[in-house]
C-alpha positions as a Markdown table, in Angstrom:
| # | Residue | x | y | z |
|---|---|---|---|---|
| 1 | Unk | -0.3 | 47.8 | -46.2 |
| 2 | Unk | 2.7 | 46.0 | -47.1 |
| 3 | Unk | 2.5 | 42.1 | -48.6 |
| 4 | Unk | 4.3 | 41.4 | -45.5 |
| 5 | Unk | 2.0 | 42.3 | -42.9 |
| 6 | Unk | -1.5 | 41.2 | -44.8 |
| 7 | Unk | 0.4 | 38.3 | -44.7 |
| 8 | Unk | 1.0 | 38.5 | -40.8 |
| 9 | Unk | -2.9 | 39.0 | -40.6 |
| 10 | Unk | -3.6 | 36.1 | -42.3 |
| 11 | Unk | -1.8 | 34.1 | -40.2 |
| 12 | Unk | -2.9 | 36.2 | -36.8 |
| 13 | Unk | -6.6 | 35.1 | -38.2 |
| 14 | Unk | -6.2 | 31.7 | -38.5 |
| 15 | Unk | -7.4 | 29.2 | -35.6 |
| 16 | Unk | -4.5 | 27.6 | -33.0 |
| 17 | Unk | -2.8 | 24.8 | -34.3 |
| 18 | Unk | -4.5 | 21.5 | -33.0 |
| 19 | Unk | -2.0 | 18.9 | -31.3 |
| 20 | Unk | -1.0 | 16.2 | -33.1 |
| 21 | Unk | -3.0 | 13.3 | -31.5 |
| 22 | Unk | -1.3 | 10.7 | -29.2 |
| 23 | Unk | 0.3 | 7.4 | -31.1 |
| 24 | Unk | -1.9 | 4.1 | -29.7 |
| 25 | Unk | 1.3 | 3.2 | -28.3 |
| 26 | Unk | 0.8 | 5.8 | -25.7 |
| 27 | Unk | -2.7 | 6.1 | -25.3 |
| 28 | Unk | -2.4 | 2.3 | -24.7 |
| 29 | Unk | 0.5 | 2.9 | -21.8 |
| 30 | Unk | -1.8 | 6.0 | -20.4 |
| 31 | Unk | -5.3 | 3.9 | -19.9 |
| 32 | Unk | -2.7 | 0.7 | -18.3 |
| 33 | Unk | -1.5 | 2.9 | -15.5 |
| 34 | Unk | -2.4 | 1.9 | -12.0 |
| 35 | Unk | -1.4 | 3.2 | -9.0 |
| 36 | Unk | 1.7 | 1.8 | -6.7 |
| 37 | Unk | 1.9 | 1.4 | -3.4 |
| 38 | Unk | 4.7 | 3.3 | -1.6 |
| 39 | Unk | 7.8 | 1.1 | -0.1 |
| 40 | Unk | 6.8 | 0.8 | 4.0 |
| 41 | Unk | 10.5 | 0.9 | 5.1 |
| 42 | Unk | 9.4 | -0.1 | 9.1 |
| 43 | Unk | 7.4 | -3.1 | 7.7 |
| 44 | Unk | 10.1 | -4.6 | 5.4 |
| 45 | Unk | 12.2 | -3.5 | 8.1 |
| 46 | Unk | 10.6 | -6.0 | 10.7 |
| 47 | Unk | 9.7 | -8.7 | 8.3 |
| 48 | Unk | 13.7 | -9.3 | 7.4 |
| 49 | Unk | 14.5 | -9.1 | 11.1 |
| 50 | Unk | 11.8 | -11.6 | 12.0 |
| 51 | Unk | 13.1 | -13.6 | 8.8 |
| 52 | Unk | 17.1 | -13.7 | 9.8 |
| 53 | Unk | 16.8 | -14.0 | 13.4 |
| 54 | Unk | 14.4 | -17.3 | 12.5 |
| 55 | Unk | 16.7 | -18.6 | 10.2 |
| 56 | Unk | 19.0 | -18.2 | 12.9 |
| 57 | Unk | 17.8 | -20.1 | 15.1 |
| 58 | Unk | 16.9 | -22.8 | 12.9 |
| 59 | Unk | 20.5 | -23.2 | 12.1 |
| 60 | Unk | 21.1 | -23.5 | 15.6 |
| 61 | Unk | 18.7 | -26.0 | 16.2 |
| 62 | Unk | 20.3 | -28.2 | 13.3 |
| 63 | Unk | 23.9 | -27.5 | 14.9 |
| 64 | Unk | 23.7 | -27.4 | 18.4 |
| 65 | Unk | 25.6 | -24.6 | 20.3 |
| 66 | Unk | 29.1 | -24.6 | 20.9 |
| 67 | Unk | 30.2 | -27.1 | 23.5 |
| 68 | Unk | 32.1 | -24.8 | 26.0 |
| 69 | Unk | 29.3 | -22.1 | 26.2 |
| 70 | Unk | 28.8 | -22.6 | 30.0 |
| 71 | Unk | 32.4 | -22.5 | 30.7 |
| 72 | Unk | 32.8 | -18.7 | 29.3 |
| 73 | Unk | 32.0 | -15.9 | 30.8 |
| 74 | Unk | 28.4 | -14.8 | 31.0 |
| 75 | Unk | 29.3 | -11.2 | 30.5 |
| 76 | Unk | 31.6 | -11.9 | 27.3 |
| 77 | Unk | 28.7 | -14.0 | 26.2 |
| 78 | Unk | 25.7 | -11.8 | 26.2 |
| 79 | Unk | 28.0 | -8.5 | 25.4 |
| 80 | Unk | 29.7 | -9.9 | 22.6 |
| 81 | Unk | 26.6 | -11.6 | 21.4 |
| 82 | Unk | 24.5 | -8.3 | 21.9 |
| 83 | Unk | 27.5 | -6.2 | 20.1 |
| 84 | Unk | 26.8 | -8.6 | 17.0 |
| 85 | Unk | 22.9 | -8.3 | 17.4 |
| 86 | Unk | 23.4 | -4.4 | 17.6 |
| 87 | Unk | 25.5 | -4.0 | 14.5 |
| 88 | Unk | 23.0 | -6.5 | 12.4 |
| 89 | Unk | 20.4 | -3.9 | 13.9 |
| 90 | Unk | 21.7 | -0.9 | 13.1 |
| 91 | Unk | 23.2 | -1.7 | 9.8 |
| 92 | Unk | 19.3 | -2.9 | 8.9 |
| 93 | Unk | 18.0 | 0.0 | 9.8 |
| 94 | Unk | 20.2 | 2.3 | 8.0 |
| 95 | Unk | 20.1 | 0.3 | 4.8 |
| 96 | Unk | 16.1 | 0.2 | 4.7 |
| 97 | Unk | 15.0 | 3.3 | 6.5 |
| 98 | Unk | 14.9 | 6.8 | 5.3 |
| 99 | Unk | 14.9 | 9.7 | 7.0 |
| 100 | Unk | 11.5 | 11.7 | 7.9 |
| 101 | Unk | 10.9 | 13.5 | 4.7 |
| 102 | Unk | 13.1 | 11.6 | 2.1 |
| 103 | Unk | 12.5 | 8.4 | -0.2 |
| 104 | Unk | 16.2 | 7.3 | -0.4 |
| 105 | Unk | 17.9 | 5.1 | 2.4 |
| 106 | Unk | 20.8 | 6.9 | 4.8 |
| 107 | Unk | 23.5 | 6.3 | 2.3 |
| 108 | Unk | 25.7 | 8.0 | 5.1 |
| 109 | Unk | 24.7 | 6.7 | 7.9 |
| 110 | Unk | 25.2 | 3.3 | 5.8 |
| 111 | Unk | 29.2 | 4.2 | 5.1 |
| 112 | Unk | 30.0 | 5.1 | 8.6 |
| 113 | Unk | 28.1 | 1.7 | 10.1 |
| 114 | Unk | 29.6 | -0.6 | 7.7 |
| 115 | Unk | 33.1 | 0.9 | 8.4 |
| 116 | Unk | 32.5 | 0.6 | 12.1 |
| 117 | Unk | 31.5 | -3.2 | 12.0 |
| 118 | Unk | 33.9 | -3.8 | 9.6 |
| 119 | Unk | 36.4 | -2.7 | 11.7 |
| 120 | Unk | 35.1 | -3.0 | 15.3 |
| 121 | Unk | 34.5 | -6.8 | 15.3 |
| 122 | Unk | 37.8 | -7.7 | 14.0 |
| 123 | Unk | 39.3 | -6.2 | 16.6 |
| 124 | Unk | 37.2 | -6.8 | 19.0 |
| 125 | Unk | 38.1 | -10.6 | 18.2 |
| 126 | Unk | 41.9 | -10.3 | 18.6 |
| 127 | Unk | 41.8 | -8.3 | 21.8 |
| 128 | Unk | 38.8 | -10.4 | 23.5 |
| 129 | Unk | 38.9 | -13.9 | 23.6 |
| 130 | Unk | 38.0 | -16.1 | 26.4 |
| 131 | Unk | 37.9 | -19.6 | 26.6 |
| 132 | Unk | 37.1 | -23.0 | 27.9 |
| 133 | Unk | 37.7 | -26.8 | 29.2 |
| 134 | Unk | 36.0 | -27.3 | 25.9 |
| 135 | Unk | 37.7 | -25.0 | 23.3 |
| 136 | Unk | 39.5 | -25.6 | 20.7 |
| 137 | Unk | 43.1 | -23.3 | 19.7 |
| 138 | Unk | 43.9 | -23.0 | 15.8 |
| 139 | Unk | 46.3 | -20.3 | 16.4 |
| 140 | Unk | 47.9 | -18.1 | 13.0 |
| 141 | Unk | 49.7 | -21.6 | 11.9 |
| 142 | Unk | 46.6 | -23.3 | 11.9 |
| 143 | Unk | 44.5 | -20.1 | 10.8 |
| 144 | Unk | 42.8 | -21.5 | 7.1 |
| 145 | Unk | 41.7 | -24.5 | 8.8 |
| 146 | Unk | 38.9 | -22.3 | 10.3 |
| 147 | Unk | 37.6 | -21.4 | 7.0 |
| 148 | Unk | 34.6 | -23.4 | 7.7 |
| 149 | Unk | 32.7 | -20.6 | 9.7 |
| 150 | Unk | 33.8 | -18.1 | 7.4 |
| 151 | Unk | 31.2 | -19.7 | 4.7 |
| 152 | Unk | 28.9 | -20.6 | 7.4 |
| 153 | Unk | 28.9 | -16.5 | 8.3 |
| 154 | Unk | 28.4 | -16.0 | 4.8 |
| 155 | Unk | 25.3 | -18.6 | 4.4 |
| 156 | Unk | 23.6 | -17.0 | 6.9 |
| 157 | Unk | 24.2 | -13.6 | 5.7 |
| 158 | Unk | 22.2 | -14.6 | 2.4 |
| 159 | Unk | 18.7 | -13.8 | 3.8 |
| 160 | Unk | 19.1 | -10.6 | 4.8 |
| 161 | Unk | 21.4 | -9.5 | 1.9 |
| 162 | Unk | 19.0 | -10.9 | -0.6 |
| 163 | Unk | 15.8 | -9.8 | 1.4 |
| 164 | Unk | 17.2 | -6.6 | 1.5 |
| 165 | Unk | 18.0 | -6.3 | -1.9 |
| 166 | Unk | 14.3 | -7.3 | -2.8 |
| 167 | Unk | 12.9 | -4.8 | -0.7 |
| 168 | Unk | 15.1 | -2.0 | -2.6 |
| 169 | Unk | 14.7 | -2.6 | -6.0 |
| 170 | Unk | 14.1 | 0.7 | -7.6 |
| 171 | Unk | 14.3 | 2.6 | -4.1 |
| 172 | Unk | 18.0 | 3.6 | -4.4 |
| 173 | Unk | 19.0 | 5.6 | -7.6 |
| 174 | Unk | 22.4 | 6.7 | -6.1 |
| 175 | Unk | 25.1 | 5.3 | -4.2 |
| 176 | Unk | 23.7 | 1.7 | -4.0 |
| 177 | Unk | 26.7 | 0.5 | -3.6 |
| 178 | Unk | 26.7 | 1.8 | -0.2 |
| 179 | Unk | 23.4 | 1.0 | 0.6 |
| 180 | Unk | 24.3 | -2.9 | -0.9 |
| 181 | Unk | 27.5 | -3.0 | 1.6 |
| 182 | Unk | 25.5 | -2.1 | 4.6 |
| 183 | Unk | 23.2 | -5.0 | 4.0 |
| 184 | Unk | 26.0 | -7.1 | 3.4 |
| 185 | Unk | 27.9 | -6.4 | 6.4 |
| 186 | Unk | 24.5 | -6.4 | 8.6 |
| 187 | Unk | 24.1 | -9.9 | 7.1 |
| 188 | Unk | 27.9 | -10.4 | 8.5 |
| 189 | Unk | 26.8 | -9.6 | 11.5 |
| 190 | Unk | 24.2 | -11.7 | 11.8 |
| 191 | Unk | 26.6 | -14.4 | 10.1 |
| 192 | Unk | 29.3 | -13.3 | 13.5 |
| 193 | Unk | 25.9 | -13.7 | 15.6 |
| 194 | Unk | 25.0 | -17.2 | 14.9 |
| 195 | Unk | 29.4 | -18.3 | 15.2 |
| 196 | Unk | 29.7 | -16.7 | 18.4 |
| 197 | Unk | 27.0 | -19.0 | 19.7 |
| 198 | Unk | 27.9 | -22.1 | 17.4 |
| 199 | Unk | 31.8 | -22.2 | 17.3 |
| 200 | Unk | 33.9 | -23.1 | 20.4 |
| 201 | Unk | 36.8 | -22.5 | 19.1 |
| 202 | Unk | 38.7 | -19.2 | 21.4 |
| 203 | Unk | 41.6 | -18.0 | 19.5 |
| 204 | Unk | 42.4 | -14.5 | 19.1 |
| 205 | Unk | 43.2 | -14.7 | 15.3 |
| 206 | Unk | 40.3 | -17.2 | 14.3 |
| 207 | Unk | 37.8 | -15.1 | 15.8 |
| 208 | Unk | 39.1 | -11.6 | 15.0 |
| 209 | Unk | 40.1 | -12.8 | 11.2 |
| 210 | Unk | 37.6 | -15.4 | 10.3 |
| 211 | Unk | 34.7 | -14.3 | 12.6 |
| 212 | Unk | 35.3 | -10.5 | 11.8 |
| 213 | Unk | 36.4 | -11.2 | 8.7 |
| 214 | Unk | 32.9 | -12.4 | 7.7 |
| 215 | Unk | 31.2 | -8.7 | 8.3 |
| 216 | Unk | 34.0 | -7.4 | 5.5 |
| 217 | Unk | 33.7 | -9.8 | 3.3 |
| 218 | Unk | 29.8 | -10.0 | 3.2 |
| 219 | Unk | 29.5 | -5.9 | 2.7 |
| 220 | Unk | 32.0 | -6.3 | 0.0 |
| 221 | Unk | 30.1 | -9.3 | -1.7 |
| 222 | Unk | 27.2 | -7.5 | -1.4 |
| 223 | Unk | 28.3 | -3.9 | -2.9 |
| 224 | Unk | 29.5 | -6.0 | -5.7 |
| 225 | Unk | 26.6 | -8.1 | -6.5 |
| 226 | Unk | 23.5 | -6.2 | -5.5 |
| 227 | Unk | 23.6 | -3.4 | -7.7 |
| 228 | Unk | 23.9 | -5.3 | -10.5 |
| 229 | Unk | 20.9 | -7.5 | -9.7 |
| 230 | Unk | 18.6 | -4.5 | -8.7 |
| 231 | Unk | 19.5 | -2.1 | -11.0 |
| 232 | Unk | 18.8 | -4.2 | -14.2 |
């Protein structure tokens, strides 16, 4: 028998290596784990609808509603109204709720709702605008002076955006940016929500560009902003 293989028999005799034992570092971080409780998506879901649609109506309360409200039409009233209540809706839901079988939010479903609202109430403004004994006309010369209820849309748009953001920290590994636009431009709607029952005044450009405008610029606040703070 060659030296080599008495050598290979030596070494096929002796016991299995032992592993090298953890560092107390790890052991430490192994005997510290607990278990977490998994993200309920419908319960966060109704807690930052309850939460927006209170603050709501607090700021309601505190400004009164618009002065020519019973001079409009009902029907413009309660669509409009419920068009802005359904895009803060749906937007929500997409943002927070995955789909049966998955962890991560609707990130496309997200896309196609914030480009709908951010499109659909702007011109929903322009082309639909009735108005009252009691309304007031800005017109396009007259168009910046409005920019009151553009930071009013965005105030309100803060507790849903940042409620939202809470609830998704950690949950959204890719295209958060997405997922951070739909919050903001659900918390533009809500924002175009609490103006089309506060503001009285009926021009096409105000409320297309400065109502509407509120959804775009809320989603794109928010995709800008979000991320960063939930994904440090």
């Amino acid at each position: 028998m060659s030296d080599a293989d008495r050598s290979l028999d030596a070494l096929a005799a002796q016991p299995p290596p032992v592993p090298p034992p953890l560092s107390a570092l790890l052991e430490g971080e192994l005997a510290n784990l607990v278990a977490v409780a998994p993200r309920r998506p419908l319960r966060q879901l109704a807690i930052l609808a309850i939460a927006s649609l209170v603050y709501v109506g607090l700021l309601l309360a505190f400004m009164s509603l618009r002065a020519d409200l019973g001079e409009l039409p009902r029907a413009w009233i309660v669509g409009a109204g419920s068009a802005w209540f359904l895009g803060f809706g749906l937007a929500t839901y997409f943002a927070l709720v995955p789909r049966a079988g998955s962890m991560t939010p609707r990130w496309r479903a997200a896309i196609v709702t914030t480009a709908i609202t951010s499109v659909a109430f702007i011109v929903l403004g322009l082309s639909v605008h009735p108005d009252g004994a009691n309304s007031l006309h800005y017109g396009m010369p007259r168009l910046l002076h409005g920019h009151g209820c553009l930071w009013l849309g965005l105030a309100t748009a803060l507790v849903p955006v940042v409620l939202g953001a809470i609830f998704l920290r950690g949950a959204v590994p890719v295209y958060s940016r997405w997922i951070a636009a739909a919050l903001g431009a659900a918390g533009g709607c809500l924002g175009g929500l609490l103006l089309h029952m506060h503001c009285r005044i009926a021009d096409g450009p105000h409320i297309g560009i400065i109502h509407g405008g509120v959804v775009v610029v809320a989603a794109g606040l928010a995709a800008l902003l979000v991320p960063r703070a939930t994904n440090r």
